[in-house]
C-alpha positions as CSV (number, residue, x, y, z in Angstrom):
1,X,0.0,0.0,0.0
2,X,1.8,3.0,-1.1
3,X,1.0,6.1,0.7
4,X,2.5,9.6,1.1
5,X,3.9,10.1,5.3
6,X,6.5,12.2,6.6
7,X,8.4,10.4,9.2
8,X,10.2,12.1,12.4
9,X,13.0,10.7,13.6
10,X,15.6,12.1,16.5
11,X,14.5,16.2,15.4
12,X,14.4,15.3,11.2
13,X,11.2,14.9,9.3
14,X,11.0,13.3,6.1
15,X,8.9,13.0,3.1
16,X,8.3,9.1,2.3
17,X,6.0,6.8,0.7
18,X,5.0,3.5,2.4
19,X,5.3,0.6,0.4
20,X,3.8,-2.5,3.0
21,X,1.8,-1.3,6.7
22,X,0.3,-4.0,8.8
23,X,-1.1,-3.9,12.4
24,X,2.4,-4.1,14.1
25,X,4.7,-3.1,11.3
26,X,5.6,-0.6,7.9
27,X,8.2,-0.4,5.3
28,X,8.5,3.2,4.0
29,X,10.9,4.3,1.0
30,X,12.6,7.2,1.6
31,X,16.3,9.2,0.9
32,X,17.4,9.5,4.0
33,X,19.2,6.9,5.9
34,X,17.7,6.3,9.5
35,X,20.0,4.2,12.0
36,X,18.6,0.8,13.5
37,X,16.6,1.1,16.7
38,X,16.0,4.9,16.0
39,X,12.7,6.0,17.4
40,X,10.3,7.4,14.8
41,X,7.0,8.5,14.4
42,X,4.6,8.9,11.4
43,X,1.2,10.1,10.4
44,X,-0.5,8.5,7.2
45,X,-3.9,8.3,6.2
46,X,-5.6,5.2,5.6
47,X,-8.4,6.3,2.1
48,X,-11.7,4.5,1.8
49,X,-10.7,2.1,0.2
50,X,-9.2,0.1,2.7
51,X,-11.5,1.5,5.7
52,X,-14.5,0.4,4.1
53,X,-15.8,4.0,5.4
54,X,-14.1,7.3,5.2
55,X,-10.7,7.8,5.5
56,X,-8.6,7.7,8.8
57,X,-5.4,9.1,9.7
58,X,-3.3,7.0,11.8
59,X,-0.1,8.7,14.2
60,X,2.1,5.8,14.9
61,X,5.4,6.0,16.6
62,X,7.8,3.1,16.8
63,X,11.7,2.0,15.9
64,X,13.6,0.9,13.3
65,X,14.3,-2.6,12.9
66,X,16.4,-2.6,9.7
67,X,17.5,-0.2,6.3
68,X,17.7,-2.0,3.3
69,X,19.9,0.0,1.0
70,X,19.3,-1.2,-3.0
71,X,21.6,0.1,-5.5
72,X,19.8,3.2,-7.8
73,X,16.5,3.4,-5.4
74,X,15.2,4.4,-2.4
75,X,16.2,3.3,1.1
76,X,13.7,1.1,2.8
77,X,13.2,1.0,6.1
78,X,11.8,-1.4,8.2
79,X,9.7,-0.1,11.4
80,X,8.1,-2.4,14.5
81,X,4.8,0.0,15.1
82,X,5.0,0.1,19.1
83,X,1.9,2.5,19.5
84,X,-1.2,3.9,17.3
85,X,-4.0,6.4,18.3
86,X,-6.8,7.6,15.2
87,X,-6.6,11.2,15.0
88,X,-9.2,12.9,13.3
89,X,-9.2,13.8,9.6
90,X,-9.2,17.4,10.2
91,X,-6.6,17.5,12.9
92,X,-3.3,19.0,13.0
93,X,-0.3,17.3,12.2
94,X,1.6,16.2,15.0
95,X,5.2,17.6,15.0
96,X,6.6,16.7,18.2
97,X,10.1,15.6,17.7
98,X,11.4,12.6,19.5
């Protein structure tokens, strides 16, 4: 499921995309090269398509498990999701850093 998120990680944001989210996990593409067990935290918005309903936004915040660096592309990078709340669609971003 590719969707745009900017990730926050240690005072940087970052514009990604994510490429796979589950329940307890994400891999997002982006250019910049995040060290393993950095904390991190993201907001993305789920569309109607997968809700079913409307769309929801999401803020997760979590660590990095892995980077997977591939020649020519983006960097993945591999993220255990440790907490979620549903924030409404209208809200905000959230731009703590951590």
């Amino acid at each position: 499921m590719k969707l745009p998120v900017t990730v926050q990680s240690e005072g940087e944001a970052y514009e990604a995309t994510t490429r796979d989210v589950s329940a307890r996990g994400v891999f997002i593409q982006m250019d910049a090269d995040l060290a393993p067990d950095s904390p991190l935290e993201f907001t993305l918005t789920l569309p109607p398509e997968i809700t079913m309903t409307r769309s929801v936004r999401v803020h997760c915040t979590g660590r990095v498990l892995r980077v997977v660096r591939e020649s020519g592309g983006p960097i993945g990078v591999v993220a255990m999701i440790d907490t979620y709340k549903f924030a409404p669609e209208n809200a905000p971003e959230e731009s703590k850093p951590i």
